[in-house]
PDB file with one MODEL, atoms N, CA, C and O in Angstrom:
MODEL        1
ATOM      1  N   UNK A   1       0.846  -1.177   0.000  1.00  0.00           N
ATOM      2  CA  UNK A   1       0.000   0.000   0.000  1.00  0.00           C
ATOM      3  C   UNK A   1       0.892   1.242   0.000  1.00  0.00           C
ATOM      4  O   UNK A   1       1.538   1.495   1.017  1.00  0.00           O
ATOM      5  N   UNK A   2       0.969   2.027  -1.067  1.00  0.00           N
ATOM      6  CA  UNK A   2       1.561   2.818  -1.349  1.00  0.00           C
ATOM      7  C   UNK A   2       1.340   4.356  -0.284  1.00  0.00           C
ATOM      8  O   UNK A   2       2.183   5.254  -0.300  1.00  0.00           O
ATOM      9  N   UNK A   3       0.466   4.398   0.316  1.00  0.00           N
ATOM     10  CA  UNK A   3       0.277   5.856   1.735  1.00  0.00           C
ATOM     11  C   UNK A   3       0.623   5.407   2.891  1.00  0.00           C
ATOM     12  O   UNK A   3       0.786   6.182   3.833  1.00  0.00           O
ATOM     13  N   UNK A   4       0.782   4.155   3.002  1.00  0.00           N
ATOM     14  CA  UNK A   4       1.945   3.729   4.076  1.00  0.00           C
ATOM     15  C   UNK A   4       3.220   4.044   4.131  1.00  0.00           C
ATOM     16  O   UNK A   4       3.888   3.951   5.161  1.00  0.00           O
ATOM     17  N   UNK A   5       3.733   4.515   2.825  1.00  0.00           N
ATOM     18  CA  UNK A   5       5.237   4.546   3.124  1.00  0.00           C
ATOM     19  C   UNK A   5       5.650   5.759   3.673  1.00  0.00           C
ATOM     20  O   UNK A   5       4.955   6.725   3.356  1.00  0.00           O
ATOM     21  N   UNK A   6       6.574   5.961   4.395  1.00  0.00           N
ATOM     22  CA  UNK A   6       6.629   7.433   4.805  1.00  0.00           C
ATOM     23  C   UNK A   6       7.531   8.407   4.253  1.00  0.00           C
ATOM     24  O   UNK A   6       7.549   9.582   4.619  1.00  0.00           O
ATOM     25  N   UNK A   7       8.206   7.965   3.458  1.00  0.00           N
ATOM     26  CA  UNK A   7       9.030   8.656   2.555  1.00  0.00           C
ATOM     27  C   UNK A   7       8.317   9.613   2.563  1.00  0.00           C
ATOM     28  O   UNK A   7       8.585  10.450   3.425  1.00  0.00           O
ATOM     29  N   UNK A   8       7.235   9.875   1.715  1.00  0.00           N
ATOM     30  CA  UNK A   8       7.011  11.304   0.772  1.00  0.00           C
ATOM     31  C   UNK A   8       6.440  12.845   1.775  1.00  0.00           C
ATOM     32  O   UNK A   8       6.533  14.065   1.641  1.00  0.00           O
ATOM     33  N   UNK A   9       5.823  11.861   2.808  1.00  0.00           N
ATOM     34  CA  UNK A   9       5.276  12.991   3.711  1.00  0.00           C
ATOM     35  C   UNK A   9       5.908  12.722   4.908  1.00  0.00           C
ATOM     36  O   UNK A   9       5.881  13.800   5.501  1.00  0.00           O
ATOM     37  N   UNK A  10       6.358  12.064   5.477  1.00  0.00           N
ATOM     38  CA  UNK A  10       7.097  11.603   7.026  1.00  0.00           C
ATOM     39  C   UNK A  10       8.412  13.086   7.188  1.00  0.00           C
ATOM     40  O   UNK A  10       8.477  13.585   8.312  1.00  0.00           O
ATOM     41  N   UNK A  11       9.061  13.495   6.426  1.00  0.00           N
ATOM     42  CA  UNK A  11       9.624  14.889   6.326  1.00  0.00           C
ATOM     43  C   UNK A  11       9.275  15.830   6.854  1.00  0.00           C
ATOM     44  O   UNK A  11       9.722  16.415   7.840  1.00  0.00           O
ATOM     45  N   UNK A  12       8.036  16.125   5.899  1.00  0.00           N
ATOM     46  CA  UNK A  12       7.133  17.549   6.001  1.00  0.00           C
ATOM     47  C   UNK A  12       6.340  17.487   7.297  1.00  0.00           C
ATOM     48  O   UNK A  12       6.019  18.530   7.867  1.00  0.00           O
ATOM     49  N   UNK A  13       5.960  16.074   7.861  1.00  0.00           N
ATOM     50  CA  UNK A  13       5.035  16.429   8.718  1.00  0.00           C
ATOM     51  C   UNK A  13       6.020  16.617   9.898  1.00  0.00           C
ATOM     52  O   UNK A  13       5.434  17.127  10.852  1.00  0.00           O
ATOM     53  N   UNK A  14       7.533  16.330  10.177  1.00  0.00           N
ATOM     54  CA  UNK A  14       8.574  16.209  11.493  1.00  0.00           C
ATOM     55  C   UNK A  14       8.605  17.563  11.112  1.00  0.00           C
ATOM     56  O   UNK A  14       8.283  18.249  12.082  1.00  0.00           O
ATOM     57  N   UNK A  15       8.884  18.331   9.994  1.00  0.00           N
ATOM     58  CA  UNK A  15       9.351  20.135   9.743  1.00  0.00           C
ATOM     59  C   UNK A  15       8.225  20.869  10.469  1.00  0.00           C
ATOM     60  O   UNK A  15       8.528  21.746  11.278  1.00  0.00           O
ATOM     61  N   UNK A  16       7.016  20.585  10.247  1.00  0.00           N
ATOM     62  CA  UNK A  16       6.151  20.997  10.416  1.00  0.00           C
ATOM     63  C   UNK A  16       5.529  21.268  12.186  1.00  0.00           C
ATOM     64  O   UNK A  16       4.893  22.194  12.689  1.00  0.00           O
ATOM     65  N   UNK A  17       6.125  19.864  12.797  1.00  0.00           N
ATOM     66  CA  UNK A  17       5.925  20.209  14.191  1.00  0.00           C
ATOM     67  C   UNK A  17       7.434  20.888  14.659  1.00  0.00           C
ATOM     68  O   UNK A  17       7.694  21.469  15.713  1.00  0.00           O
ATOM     69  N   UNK A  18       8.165  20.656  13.708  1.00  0.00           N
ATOM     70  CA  UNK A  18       9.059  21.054  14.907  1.00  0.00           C
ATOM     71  C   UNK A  18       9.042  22.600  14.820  1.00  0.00           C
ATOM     72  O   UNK A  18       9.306  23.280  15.812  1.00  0.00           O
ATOM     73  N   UNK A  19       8.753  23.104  13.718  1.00  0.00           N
ATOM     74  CA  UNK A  19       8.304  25.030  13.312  1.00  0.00           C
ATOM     75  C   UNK A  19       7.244  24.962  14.216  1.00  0.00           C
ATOM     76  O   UNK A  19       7.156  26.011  14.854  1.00  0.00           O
ATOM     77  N   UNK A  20       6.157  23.883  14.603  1.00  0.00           N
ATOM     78  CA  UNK A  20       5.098  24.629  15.840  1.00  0.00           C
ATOM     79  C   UNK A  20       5.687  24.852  16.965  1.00  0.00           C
ATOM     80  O   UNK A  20       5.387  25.835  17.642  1.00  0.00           O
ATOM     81  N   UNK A  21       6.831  23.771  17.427  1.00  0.00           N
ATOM     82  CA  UNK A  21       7.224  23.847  19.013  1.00  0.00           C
ATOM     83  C   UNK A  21       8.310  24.715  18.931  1.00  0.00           C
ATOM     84  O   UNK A  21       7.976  25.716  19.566  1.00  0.00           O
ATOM     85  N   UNK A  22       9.425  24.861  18.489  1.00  0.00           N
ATOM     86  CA  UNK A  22      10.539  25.566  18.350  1.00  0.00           C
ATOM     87  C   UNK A  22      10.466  26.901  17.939  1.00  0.00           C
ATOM     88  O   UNK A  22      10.599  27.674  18.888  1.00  0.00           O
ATOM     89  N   UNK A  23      10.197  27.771  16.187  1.00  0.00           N
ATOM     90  CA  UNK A  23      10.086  28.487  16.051  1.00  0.00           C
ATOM     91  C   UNK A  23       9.029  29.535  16.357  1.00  0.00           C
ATOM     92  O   UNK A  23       9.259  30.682  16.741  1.00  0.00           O
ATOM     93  N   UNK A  24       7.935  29.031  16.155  1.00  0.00           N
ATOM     94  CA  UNK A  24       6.693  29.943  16.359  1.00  0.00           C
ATOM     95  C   UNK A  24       6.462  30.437  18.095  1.00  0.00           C
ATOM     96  O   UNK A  24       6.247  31.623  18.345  1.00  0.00           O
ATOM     97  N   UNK A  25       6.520  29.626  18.965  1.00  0.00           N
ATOM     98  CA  UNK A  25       6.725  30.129  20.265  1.00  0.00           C
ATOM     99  C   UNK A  25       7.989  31.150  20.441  1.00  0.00           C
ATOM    100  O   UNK A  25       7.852  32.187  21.090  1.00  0.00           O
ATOM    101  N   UNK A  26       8.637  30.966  20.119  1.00  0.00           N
ATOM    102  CA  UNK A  26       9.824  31.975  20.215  1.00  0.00           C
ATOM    103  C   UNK A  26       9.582  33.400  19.434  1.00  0.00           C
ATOM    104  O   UNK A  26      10.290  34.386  19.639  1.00  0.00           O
ATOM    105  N   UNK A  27       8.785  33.379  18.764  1.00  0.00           N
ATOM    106  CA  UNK A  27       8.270  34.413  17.531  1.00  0.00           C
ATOM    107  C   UNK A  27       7.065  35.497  18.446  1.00  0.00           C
ATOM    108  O   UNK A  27       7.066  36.724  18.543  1.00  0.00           O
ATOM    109  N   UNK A  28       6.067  34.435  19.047  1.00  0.00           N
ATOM    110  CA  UNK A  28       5.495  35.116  19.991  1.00  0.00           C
ATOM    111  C   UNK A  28       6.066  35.594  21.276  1.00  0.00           C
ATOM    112  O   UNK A  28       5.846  36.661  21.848  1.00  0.00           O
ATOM    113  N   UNK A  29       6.908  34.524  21.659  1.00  0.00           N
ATOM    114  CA  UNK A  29       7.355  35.307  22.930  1.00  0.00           C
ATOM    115  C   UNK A  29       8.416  36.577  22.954  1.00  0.00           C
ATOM    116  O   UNK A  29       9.086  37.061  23.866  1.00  0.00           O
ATOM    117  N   UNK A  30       8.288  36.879  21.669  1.00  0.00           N
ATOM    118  CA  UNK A  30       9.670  38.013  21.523  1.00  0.00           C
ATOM    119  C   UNK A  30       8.622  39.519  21.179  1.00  0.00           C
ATOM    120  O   UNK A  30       9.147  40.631  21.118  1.00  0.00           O
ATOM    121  N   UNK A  31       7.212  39.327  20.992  1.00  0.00           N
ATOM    122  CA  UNK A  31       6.265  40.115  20.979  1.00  0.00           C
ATOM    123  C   UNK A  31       6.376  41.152  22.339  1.00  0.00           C
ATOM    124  O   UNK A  31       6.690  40.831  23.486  1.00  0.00           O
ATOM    125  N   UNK A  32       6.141  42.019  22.004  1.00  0.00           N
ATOM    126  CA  UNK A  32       6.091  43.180  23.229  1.00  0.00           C
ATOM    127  C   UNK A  32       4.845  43.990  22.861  1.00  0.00           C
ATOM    128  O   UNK A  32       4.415  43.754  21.732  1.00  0.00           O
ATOM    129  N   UNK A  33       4.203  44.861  23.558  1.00  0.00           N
ATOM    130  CA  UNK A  33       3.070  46.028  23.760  1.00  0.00           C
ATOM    131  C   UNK A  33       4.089  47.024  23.463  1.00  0.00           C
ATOM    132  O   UNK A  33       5.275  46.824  23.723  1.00  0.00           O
ATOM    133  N   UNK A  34       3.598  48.231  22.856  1.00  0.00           N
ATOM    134  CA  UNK A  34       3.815  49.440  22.233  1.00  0.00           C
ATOM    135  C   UNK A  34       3.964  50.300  23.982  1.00  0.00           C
ATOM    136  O   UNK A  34       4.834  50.826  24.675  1.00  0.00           O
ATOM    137  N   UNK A  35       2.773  50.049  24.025  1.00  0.00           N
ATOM    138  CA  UNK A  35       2.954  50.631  25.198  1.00  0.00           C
ATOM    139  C   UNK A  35       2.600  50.028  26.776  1.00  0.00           C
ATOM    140  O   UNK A  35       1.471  49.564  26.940  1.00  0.00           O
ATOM    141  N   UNK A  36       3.272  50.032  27.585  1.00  0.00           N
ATOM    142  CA  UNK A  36       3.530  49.224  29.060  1.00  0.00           C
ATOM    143  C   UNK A  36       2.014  49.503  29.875  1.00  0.00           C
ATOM    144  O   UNK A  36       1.337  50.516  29.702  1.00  0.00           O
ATOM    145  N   UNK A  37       1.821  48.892  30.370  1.00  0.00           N
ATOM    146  CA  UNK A  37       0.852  49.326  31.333  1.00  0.00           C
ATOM    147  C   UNK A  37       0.979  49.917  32.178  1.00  0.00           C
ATOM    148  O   UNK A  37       2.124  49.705  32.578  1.00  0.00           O
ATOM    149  N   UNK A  38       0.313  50.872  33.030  1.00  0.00           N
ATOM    150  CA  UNK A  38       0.460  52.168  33.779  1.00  0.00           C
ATOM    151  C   UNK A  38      -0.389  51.718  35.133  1.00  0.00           C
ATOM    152  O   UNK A  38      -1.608  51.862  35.042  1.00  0.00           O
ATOM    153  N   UNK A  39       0.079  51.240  36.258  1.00  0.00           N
ATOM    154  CA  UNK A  39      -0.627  51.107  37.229  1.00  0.00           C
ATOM    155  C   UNK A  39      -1.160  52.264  38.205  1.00  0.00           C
ATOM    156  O   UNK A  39      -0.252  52.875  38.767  1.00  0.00           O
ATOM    157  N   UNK A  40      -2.227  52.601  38.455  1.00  0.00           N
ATOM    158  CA  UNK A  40      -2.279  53.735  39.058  1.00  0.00           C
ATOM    159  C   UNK A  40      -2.768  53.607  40.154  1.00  0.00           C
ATOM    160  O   UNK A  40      -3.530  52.640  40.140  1.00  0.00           O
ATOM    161  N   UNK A  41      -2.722  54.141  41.220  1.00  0.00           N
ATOM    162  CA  UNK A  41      -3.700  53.851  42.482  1.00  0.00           C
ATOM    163  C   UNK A  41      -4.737  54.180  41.984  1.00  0.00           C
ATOM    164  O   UNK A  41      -4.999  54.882  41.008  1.00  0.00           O
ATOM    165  N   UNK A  42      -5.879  53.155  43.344  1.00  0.00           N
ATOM    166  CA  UNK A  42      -6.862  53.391  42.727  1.00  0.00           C
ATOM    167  C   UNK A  42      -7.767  54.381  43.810  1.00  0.00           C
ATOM    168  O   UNK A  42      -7.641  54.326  45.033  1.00  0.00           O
ATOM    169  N   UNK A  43      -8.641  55.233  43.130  1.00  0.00           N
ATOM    170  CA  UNK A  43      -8.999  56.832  43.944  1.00  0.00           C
ATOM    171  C   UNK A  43     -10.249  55.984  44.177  1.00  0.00           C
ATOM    172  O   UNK A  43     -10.868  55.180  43.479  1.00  0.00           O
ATOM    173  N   UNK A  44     -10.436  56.610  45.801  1.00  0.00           N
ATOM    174  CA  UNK A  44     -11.867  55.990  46.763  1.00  0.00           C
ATOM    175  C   UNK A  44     -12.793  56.923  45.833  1.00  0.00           C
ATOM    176  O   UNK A  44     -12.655  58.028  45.307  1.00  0.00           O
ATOM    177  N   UNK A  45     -13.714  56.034  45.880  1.00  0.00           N
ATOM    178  CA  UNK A  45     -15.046  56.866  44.783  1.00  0.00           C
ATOM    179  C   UNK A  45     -16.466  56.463  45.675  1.00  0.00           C
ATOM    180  O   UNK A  45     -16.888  55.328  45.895  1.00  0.00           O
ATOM    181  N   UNK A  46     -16.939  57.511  46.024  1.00  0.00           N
ATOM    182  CA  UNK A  46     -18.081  57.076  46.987  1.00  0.00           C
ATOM    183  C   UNK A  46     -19.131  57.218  45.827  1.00  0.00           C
ATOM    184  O   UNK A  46     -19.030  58.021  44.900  1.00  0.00           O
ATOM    185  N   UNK A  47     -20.355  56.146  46.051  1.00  0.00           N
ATOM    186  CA  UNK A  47     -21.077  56.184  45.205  1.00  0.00           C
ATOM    187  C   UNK A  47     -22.606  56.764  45.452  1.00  0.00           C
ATOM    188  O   UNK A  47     -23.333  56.575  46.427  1.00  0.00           O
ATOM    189  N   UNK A  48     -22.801  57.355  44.530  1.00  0.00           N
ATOM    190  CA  UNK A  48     -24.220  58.320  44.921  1.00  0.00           C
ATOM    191  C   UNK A  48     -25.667  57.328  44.533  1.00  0.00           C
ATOM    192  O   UNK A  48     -25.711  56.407  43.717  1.00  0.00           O
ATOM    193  N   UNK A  49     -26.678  57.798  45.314  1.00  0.00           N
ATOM    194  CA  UNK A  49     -27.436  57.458  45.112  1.00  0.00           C
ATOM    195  C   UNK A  49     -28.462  57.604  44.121  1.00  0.00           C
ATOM    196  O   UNK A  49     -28.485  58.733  43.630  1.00  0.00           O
ATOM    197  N   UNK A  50     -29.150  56.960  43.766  1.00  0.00           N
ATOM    198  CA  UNK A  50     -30.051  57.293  42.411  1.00  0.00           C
ATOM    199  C   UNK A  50     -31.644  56.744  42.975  1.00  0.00           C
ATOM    200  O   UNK A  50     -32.087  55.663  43.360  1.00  0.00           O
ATOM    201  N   UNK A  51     -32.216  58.154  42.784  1.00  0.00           N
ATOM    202  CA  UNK A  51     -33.288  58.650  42.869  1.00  0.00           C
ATOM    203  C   UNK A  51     -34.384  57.325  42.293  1.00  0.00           C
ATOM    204  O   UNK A  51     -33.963  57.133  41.152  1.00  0.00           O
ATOM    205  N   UNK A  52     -34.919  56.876  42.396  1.00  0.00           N
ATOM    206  CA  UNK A  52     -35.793  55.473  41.307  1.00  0.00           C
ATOM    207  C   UNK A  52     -37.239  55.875  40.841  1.00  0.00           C
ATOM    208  O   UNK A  52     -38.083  55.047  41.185  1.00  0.00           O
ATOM    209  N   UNK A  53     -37.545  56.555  40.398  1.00  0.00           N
ATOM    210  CA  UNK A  53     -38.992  57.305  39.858  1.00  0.00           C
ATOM    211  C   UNK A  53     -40.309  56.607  39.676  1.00  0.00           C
ATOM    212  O   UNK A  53     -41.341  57.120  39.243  1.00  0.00           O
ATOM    213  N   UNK A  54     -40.112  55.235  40.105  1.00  0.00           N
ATOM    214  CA  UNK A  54     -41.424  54.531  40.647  1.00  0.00           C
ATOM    215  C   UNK A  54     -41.477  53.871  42.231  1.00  0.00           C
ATOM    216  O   UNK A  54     -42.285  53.089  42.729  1.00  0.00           O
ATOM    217  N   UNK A  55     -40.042  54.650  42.900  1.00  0.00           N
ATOM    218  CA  UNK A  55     -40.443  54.733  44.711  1.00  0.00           C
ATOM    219  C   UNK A  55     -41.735  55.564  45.167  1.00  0.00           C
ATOM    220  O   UNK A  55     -42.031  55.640  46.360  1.00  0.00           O
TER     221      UNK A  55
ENDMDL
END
């Protein structure tokens, strides 16, 4: 049975994982944000009440 043999695709499919585990993670993890995140304290906010027009 000739799609048993692994010659023709047994190659492409080892290239293929090893570009998922090796290269492509490294591709993302070298990704950065433009801009950093800004932690700010956070300001006490008292909250008002609202009036309900069918009390």
């Amino acid at each position: 049975m000739p799609h048993l043999d692994p010659n023709p695709w047994f190659f492409n499919f080892a290239l293929m994982w090893l570009t998922f585990f090796v290269w492509v993670p490294l591709k993302v993890l070298d990704f950065t944000h433009p801009n950093k995140p800004a932690f700010l304290p956070a300001a006490s906010v008292t909250p008002t009440t609202w009036t309900w027009p069918w009390y």
